[in-house]
C-alpha positions in Angstrom: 0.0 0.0 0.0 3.0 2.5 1.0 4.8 1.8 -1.9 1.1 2.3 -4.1 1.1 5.8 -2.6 4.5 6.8 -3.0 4.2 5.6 -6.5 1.1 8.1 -7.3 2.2 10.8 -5.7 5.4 10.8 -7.6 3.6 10.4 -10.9 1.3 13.4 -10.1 4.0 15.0 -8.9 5.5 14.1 -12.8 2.2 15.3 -14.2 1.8 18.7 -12.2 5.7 19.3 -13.4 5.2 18.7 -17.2 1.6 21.2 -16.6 4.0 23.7 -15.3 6.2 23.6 -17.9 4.1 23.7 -20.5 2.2 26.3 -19.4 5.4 28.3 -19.1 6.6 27.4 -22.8 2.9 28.7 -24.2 3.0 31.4 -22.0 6.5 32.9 -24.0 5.4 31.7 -27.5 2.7 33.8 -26.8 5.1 37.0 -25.3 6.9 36.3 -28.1 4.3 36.5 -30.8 2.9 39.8 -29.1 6.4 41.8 -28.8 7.5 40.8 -32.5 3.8 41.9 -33.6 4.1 44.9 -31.2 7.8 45.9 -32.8 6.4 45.8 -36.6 3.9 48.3 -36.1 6.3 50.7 -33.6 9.0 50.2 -37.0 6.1 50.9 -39.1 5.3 54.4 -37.2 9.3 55.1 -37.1 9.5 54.7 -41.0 6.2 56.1 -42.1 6.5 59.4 -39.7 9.9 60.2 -38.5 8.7 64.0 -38.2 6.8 63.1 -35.2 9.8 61.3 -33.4 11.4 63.8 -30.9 15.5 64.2 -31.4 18.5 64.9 -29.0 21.9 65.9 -29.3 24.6 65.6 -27.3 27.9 67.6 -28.3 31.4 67.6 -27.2 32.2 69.8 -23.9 28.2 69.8 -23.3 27.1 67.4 -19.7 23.4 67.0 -21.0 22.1 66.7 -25.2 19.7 69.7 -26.2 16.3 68.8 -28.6 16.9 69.2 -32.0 13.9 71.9 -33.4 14.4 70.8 -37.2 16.7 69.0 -39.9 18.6 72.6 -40.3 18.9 72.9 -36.5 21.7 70.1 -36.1 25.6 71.3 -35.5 28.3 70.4 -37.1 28.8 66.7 -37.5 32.4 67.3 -36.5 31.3 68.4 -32.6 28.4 65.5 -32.2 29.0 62.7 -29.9 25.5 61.3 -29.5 22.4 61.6 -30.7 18.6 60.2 -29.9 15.5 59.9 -31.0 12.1 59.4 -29.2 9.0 58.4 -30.2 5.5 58.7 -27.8 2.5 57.2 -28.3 -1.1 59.0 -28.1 -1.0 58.8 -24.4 2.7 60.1 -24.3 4.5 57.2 -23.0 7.2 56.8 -24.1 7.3 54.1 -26.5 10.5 53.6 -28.6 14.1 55.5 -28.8 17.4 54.9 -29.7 20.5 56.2 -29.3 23.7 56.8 -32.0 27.1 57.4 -31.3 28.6 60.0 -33.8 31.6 58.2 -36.3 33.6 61.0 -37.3 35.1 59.5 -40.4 31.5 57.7 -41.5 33.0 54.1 -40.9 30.3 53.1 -38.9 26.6 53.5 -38.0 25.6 52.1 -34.8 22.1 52.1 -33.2 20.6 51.1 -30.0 17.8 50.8 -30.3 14.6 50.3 -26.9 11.3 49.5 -26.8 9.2 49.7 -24.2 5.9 48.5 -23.0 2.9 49.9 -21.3 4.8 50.3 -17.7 7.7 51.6 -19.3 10.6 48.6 -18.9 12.5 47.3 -22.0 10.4 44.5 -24.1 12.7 44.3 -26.5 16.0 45.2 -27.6 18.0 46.0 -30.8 21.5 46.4 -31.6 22.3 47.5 -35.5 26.1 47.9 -37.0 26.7 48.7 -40.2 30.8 49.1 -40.7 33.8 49.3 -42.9 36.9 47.0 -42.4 34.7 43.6 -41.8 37.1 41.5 -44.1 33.9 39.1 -45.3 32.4 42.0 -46.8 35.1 43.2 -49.2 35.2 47.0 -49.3 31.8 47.4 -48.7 29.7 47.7 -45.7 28.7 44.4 -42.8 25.1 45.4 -41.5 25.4 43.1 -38.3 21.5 42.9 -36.3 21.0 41.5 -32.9 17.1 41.8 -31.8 17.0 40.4 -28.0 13.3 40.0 -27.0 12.6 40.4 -23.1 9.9 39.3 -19.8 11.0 40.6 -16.8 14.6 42.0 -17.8 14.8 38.0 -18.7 16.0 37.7 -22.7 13.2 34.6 -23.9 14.5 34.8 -27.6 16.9 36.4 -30.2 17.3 36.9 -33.7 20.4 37.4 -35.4 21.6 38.5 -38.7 25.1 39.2 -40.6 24.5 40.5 -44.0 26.4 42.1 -46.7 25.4 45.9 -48.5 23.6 43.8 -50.8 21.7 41.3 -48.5 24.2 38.2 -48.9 24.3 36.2 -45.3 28.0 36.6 -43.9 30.2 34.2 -42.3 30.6 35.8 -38.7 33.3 33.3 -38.1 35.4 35.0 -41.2 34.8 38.5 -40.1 36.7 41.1 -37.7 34.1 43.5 -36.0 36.5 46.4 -35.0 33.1 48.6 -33.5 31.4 46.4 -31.4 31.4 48.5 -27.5 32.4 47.3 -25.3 31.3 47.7 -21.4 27.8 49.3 -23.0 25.3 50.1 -20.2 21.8 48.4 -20.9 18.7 50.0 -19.8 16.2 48.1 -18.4 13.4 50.9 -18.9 12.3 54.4 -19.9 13.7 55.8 -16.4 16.8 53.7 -16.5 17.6 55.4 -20.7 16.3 58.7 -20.3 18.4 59.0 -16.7 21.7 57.6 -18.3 21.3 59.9 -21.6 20.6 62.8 -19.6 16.8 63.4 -21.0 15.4 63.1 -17.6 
């Protein structure tokens, strides 16, 4: 009879555990699903109307970037050392931004870009490089993407992509990357960016 019980409990014990953990793997396919749906339409907004995004600058000698009125309003490119971009939604949270160190010689474009959801922490993450001096790509530019999707400041997938100027998939293995930062400081929500970037 003992040995009965112990053998049922363990097995509901088994059952319970595999509930549990499928639960927990539909309950991040469907996270997943509603961040990459939720990124295509912020993107979409960012493409179709980049007039309504608010921009920063940050120039050298200055502690804090100033807002950027208009196209005609930016300094020299030879004085920049960051700039940002924010992007609010109807109820003005704060819904997207990213930030762009300058390259003073063009050979690279880096963005990084946030965003956020309803209570303002990072949903999801997205790191773009396009460079010179990659090796794999010849003499023409590496566009290197890394999209890190998020639940409680937890990362619960990733995309990745290495492509060439005109699309080709790159080798990473063959390529130097001689721009990737490092020691970068993440922000894990609207408070966390605007309070590093000094737009609090």
């Amino acid at each position: 009879m003992l040995k009965s019980t112990k053998f049922l409990f363990g097995f509901l014990a088994a059952i319970s555990l595999l509930f549990l953990l499928s639960s927990a793997d539909g309950n991040i396919k469907s996270r997943l699903k509603s961040l990459k749906k939720s990124k295509v339409k912020i993107d979409k907004m960012v493409k179709k109307s980049p007039e309504s995004m608010k921009y920063f600058c940050k120039t050298k000698g200055m502690d804090k970037p100033f807002a950027v009125k208009a196209k005609n309003y930016w300094p020299a490119e030879s004085n920049i050392e960051m700039s940002f971009a924010l992007l609010y939604d109807k109820k003005g949270k704060l819904i997207y931004a990213y930030e762009e160190p300058f390259a003073p010689l063009g050979e690279y474009t880096i963005n990084h870009c946030y965003y956020f959801d309803k209570d303002g922490k990072t949903a999801i993450y997205e790191y773009y490089c396009g460079f010179f001096g990659s090796v794999c790509a010849g003499n023409s530019i590496a566009k290197e993407t890394r999209t890190q999707y998020l639940t409680t400041q937890k990362i619960i997938a990733e995309d990745y992509s290495l492509l060439s100027e005109d699309g080709k998939k790159l080798d990473s293995l063959k390529c130097e990357f001689p721009y990737r930062e490092g020691g970068y400081k993440f922000s894990n929500s609207v408070v966390e960016f605007k309070r590093k970037n000094g737009l609090d």
